[in-house]
DSSP file (Angstrom, degrees, kcal/mol; ACC not computed):
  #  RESIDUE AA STRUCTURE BP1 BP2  ACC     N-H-->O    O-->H-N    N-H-->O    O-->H-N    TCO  KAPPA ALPHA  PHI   PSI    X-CA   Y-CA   Z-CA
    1    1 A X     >        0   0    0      0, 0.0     4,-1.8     0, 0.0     5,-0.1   0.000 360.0 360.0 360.0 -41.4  -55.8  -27.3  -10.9
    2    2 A X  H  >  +     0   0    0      1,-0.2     4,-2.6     2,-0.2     0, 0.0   0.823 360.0  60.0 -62.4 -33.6  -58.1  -25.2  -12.4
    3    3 A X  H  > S+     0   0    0      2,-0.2     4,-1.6     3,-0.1    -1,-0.2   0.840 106.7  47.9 -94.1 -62.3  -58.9  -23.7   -9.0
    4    4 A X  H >> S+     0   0    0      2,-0.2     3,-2.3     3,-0.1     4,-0.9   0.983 110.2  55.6 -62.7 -73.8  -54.7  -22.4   -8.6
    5    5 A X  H >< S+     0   0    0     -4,-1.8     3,-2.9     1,-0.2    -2,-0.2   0.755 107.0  47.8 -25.6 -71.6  -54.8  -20.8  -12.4
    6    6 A X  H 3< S+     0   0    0     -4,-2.6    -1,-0.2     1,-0.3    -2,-0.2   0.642 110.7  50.0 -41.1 -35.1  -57.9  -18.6  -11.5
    7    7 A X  H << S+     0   0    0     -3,-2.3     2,-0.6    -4,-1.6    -1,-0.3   0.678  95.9  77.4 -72.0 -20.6  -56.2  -17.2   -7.9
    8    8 A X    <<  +     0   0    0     -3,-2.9     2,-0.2    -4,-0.9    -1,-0.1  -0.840  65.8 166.9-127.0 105.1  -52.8  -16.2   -9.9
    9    9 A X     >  -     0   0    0     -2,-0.6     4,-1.3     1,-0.0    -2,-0.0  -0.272  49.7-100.1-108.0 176.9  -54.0  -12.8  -11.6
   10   10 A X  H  > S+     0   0    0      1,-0.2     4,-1.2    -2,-0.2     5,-0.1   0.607 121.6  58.1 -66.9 -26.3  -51.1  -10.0  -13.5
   11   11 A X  H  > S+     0   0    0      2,-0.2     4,-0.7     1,-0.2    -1,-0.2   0.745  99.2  47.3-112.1 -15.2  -51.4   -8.0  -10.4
   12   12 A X  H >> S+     0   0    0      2,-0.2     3,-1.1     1,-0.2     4,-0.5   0.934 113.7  49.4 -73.5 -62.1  -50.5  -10.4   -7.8
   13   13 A X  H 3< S+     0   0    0     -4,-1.3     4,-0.4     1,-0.2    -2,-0.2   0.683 107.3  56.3 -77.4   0.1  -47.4  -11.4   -9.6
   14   14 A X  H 3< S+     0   0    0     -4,-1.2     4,-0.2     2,-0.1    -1,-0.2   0.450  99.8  57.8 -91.4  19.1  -46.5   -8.0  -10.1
   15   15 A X  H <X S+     0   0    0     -3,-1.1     4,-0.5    -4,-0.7     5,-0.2   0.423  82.4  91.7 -93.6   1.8  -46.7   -7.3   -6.5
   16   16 A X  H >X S+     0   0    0     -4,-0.5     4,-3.0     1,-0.2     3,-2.9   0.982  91.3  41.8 -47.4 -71.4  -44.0  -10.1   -5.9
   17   17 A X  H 3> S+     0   0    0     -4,-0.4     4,-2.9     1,-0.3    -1,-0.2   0.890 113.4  55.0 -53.5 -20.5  -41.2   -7.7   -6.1
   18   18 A X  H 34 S+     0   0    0     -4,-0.2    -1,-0.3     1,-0.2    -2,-0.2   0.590 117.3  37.9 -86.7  -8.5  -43.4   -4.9   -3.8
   19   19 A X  H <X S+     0   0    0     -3,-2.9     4,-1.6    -4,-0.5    -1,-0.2   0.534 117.2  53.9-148.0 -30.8  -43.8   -7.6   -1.0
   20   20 A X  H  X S+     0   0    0     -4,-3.0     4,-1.1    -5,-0.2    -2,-0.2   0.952 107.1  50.8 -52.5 -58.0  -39.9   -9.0   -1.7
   21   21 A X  H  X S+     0   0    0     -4,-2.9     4,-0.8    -5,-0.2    -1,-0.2   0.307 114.9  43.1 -75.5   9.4  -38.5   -5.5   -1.2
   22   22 A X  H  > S+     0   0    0     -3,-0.2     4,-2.9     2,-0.2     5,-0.3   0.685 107.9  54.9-117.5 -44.9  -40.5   -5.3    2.2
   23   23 A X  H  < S+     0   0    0     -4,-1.6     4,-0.2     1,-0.2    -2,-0.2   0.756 112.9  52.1 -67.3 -15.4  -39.6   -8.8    3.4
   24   24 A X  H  X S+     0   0    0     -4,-1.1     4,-2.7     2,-0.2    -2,-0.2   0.931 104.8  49.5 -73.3 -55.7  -35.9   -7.3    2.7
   25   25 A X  H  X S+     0   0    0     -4,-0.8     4,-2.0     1,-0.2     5,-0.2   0.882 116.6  38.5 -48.9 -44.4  -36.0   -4.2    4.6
   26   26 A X  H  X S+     0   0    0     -4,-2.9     4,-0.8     1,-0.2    -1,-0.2   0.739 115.8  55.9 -87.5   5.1  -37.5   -5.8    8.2
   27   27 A X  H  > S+     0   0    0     -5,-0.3     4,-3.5    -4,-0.2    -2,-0.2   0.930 118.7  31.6 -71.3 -51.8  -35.2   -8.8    7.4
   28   28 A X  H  X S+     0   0    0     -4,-2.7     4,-2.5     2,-0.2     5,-0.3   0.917 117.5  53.0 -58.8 -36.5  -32.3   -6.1    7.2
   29   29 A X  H >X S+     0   0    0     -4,-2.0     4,-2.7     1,-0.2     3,-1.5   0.955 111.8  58.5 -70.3 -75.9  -33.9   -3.5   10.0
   30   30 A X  H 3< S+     0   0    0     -4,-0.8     4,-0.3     1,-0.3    -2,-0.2   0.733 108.2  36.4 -24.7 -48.2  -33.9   -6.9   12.0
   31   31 A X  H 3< S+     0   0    0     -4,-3.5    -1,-0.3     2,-0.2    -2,-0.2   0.611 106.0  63.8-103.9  10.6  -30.4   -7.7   11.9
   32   32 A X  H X< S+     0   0    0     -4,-2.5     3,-0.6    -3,-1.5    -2,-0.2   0.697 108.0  46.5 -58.8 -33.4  -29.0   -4.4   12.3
   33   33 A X  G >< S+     0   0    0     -4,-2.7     3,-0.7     1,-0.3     2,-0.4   0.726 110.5  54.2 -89.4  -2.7  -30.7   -4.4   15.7
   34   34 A X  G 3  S+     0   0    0     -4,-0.3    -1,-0.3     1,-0.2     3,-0.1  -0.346 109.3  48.8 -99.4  47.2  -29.2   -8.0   16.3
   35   35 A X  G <  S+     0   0    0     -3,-0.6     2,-0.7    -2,-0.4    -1,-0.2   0.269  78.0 121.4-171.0  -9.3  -25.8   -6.6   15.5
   36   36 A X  S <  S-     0   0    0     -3,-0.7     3,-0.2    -4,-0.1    -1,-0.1  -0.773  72.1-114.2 -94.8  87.1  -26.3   -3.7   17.9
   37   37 A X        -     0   0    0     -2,-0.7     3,-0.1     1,-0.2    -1,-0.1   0.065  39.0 -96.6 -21.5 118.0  -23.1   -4.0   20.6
   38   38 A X        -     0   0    0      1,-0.2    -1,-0.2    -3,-0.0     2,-0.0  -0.160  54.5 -85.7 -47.1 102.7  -24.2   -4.8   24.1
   39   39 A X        -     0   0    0     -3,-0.2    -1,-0.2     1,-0.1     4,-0.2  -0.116  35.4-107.2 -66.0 140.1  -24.4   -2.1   26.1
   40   40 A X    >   -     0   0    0     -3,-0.1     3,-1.5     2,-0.1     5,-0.2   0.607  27.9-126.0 -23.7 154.7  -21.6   -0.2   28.3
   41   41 A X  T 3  S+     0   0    0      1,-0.2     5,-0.2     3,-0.0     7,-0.2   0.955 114.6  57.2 -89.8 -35.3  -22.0   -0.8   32.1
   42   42 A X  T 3  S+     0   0    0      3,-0.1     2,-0.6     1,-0.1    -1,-0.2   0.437  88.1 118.9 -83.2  34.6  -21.9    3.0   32.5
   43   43 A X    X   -     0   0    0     -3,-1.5     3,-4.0    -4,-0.2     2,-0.1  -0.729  67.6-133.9 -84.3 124.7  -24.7    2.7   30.3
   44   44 A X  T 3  S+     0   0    0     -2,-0.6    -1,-0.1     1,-0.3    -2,-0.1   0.433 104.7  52.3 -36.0  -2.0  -28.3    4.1   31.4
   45   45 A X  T 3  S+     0   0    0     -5,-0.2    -1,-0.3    -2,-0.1     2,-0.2   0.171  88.7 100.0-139.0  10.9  -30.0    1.5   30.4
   46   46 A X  S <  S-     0   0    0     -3,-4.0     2,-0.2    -5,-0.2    -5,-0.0  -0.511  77.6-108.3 -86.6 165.2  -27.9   -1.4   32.2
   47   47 A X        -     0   0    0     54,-0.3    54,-0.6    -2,-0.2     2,-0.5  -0.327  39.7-176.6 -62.5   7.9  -29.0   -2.9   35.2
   48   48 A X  E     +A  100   0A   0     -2,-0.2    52,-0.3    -7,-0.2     2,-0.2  -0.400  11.6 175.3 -60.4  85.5  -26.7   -1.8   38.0
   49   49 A X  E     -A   99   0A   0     50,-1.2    50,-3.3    -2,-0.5     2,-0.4  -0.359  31.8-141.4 -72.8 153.6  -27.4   -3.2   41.3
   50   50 A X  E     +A   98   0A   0     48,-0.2     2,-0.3    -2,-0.2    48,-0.2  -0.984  30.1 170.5-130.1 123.0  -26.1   -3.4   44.8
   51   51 A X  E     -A   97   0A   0     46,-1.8    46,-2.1    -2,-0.4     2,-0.3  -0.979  14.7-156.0-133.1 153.4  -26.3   -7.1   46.8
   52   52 A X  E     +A   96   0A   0     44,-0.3    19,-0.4    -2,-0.3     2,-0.2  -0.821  35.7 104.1-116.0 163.6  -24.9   -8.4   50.0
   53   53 A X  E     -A   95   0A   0     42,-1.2    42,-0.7    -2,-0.3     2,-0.4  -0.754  63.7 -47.2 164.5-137.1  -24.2  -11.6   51.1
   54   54 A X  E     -AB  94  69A   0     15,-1.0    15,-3.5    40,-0.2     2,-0.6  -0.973  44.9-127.1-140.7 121.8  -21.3  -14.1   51.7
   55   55 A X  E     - B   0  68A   0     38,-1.0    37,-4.7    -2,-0.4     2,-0.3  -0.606  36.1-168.0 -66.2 107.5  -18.8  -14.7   49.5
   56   56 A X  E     - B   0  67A   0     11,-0.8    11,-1.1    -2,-0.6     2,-0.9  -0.736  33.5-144.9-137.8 178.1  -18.3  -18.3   48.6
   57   57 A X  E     + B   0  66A   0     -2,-0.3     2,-0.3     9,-0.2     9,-0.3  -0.904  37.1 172.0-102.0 114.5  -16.2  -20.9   47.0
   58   58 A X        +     0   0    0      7,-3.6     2,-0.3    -2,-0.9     7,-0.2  -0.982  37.2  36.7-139.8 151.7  -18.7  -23.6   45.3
   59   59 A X  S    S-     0   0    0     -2,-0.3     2,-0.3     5,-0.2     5,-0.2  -0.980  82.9 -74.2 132.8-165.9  -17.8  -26.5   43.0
   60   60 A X    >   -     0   0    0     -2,-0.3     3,-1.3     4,-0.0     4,-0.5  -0.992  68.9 -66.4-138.7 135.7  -14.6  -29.4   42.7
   61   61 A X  T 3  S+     0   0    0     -2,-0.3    -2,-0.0     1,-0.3     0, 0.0  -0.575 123.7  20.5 -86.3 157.0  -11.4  -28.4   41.4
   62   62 A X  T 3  S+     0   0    0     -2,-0.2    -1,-0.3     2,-0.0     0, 0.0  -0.988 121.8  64.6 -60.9 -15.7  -10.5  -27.5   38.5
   63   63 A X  S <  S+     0   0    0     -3,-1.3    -2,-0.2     2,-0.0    -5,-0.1   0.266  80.3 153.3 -73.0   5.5  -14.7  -26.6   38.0
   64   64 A X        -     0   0    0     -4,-0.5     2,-0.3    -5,-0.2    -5,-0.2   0.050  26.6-169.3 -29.6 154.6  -14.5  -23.9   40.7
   65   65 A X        -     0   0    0     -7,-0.2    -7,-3.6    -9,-0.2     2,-0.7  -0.877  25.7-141.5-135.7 157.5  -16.8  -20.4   41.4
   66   66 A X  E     -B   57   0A   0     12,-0.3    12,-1.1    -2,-0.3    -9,-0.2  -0.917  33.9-175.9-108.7  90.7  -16.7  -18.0   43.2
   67   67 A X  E     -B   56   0A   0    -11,-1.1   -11,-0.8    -2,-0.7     2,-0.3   0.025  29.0-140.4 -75.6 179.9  -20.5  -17.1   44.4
   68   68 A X  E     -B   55   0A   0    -13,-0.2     2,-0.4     6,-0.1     8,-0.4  -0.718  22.9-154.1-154.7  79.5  -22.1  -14.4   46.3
   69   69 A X  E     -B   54   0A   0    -15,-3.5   -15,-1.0    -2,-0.3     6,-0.1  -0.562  13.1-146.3 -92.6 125.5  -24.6  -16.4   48.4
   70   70 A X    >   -     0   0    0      4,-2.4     3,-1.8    -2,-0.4   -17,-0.2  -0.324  27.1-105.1 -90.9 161.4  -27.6  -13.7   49.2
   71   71 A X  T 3  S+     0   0    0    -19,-0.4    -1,-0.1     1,-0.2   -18,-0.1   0.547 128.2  58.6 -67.3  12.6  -29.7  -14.0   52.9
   72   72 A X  T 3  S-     0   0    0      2,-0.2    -1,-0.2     0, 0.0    -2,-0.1  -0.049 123.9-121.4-106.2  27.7  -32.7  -15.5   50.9
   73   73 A X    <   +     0   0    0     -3,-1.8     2,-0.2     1,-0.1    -2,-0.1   0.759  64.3 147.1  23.0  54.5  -29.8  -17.9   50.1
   74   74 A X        -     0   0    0     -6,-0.1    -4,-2.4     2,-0.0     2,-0.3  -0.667  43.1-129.9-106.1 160.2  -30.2  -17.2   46.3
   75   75 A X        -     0   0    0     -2,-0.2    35,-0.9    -6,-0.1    36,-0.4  -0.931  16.3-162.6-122.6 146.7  -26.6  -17.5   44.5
   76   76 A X        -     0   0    0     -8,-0.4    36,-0.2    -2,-0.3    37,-0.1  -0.958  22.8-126.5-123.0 134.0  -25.3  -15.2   42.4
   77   77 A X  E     -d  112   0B   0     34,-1.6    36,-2.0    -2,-0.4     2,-0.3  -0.094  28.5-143.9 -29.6 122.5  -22.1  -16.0   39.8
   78   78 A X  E     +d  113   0B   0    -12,-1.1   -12,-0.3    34,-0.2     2,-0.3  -0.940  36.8 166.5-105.0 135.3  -18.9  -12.7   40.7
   79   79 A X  E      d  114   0B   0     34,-1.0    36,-1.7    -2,-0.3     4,-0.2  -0.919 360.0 360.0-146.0 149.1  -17.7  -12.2   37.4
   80   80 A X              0   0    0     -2,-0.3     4,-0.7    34,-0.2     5,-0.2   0.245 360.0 360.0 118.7 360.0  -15.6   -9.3   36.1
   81        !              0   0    0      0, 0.0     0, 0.0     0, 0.0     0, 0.0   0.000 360.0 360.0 360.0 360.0    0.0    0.0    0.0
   82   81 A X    >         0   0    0      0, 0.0     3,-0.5     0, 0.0    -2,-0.2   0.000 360.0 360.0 360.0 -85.2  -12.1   -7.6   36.8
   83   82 A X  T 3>  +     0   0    0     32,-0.6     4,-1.0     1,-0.3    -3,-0.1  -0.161 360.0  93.2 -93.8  37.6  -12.2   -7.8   40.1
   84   83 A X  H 3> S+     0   0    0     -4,-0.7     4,-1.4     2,-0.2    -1,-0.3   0.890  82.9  56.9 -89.6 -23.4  -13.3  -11.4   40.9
   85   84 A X  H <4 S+     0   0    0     -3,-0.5     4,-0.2     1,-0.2    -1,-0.1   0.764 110.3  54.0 -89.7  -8.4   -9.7  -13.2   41.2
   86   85 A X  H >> S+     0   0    0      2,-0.1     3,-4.2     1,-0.1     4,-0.7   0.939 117.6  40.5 -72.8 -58.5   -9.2  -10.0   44.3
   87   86 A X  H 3< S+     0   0    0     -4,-1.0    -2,-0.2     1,-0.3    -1,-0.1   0.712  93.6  70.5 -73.6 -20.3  -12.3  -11.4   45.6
   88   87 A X  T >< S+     0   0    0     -4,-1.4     3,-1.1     1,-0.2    -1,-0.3   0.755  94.9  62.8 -52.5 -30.6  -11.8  -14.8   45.2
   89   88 A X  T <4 S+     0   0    0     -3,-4.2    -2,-0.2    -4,-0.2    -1,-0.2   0.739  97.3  61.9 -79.7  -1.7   -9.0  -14.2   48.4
   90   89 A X  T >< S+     0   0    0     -4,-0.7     3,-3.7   -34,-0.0   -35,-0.3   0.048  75.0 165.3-114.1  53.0  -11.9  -13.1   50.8
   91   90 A X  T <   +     0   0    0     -3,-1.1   -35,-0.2     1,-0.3     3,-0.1  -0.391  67.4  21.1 -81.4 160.4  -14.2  -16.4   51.0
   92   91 A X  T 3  S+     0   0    0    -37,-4.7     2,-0.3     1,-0.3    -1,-0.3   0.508  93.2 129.8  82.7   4.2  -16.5  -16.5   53.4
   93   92 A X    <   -     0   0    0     -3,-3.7   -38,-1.0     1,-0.1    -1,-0.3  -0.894  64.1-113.7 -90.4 131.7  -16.5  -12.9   53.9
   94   93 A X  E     -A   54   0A   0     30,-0.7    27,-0.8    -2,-0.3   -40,-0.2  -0.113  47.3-174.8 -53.3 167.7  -19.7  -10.9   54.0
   95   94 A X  E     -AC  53 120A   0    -42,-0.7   -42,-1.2    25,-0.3     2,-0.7  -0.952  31.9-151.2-162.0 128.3  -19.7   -8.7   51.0
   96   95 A X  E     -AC  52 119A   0     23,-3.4    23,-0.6    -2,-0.2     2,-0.6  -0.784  25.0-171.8-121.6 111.6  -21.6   -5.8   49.3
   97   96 A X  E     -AC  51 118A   0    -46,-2.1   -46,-1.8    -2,-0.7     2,-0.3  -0.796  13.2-163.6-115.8 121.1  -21.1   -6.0   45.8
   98   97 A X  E     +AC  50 117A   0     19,-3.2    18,-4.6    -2,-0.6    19,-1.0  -0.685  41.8 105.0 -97.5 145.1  -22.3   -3.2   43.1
   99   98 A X  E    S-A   49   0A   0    -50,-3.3   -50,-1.2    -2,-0.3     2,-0.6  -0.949  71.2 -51.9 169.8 166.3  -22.4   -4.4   39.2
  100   99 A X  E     -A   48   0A   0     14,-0.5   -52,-0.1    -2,-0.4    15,-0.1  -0.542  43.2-126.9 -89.9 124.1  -24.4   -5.3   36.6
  101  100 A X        -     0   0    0     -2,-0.6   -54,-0.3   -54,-0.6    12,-0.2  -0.173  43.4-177.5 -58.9 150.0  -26.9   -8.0   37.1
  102  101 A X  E     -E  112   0B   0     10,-1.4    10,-1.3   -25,-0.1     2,-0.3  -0.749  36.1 -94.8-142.2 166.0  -25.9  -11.0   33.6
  103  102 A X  E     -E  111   0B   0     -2,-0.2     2,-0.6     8,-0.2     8,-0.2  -0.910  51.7-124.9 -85.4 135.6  -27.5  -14.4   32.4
  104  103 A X        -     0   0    0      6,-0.6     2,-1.8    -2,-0.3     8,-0.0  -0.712  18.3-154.4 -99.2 105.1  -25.4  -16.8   34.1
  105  104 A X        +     0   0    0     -2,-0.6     2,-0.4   -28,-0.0     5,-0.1   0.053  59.7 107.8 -67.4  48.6  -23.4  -19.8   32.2
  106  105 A X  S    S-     0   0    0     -2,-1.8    -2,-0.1     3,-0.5   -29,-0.1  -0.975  74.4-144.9-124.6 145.1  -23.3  -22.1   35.1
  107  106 A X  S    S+     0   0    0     -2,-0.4    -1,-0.2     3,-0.0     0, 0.0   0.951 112.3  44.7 -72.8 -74.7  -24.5  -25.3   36.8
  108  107 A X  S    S+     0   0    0    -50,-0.1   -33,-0.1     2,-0.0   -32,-0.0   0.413 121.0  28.3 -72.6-130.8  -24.1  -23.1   40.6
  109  108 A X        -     0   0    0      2,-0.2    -3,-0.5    -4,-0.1   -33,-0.1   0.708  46.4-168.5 -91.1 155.3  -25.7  -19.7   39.5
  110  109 A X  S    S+     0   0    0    -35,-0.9    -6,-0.6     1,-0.2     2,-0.4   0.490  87.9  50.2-121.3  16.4  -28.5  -18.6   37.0
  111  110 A X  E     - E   0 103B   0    -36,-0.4   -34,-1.6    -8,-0.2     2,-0.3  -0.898  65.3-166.6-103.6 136.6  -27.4  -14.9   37.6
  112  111 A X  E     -dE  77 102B   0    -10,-1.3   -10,-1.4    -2,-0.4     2,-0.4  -0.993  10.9-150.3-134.1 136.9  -23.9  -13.2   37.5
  113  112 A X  E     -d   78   0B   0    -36,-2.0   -34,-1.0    -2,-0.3     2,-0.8  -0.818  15.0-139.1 -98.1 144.3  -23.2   -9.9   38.9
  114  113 A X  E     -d   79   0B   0     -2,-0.4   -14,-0.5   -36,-0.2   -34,-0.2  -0.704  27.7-133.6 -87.4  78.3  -20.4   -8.1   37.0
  115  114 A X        +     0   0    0    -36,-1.7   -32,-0.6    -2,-0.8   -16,-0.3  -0.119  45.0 156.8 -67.2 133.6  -18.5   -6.5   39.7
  116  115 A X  S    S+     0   0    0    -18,-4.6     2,-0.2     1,-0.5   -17,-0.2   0.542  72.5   9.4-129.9  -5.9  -17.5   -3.1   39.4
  117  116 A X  E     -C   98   0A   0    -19,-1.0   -19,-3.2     2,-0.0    -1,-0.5  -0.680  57.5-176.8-164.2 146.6  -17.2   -2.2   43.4
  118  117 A X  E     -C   97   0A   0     -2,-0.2     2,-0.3   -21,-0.2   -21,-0.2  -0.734  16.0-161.2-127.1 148.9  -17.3   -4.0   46.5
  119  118 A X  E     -C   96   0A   0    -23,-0.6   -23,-3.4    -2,-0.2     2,-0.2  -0.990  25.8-137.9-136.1 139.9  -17.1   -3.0   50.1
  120  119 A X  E     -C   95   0A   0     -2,-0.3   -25,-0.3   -25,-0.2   -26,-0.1  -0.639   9.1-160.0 -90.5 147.4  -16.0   -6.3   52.5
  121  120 A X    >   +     0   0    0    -27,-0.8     2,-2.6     3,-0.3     3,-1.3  -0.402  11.9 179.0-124.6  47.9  -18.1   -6.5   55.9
  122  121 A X  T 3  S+     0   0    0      1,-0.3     3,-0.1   -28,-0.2   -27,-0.0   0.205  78.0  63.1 -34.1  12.2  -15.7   -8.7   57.9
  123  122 A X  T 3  S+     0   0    0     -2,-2.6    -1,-0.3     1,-0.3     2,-0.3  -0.013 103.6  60.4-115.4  21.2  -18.3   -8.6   61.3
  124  123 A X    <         0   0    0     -3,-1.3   -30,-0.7   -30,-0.0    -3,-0.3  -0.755 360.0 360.0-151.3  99.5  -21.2  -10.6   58.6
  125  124 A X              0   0    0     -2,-0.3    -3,-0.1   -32,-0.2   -33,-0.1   0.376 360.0 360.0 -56.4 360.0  -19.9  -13.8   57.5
């Protein structure tokens, strides 16, 4: 007990508030960057990619997706706009540009956002 008195000096406990007001600022600097809106896809600093592949239907209904299965067979989640257009062409080859996502799904751990596609109907 004596040991705790001796450590706790005038100047320590007035540097409480100096060491409060600091643990306030990065708490705040911290969730201002957690707060910072996900940037545009015709933002530089996205991810934009071009993949080809086959367009596929995978799942049980009602659980459907609509996949984009790559020739290293990796699958990627079509998300966006234009996925229920794309939905009509399975089984078509496909080269689809968007921005590469984390994927919520049991089929994909990746999602492309598609923002244009060109169909290659000679590569299923």
């Amino acid at each position: 007990m004596d040991l705790w008195i001796k450590s706790v000096s005038p100047t320590s406990v007035r540097s409480c508030p100096r060491k409060a007001l600091i643990l306030f600022l990065t708490m705040t600097v911290a969730a201002c960057h957690a707060l910072e809106p996900p940037a545009a896809a015709d933002d530089p600093r996205v991810n934009v990619v071009t993949l080809t592949g086959t367009l596929r239907l995978v799942g049980n209904e009602p659980f459907t997706a609509l996949v984009l299965e790559t020739p290293e067979k990796k699958l990627y989640l079509v998300t966006g706009a234009l996925q229920p257009e794309l939905s009509r062409h399975q089984q078509s080859g496909a080269e689809l540009t968007g921005v590469l996502e984390k994927a919520d799904s049991p089929y994909a751990r990746s999602a492309i956002r598609v923002q244009h596609y060109k169909l290659n109907p000679d590569k299923p």
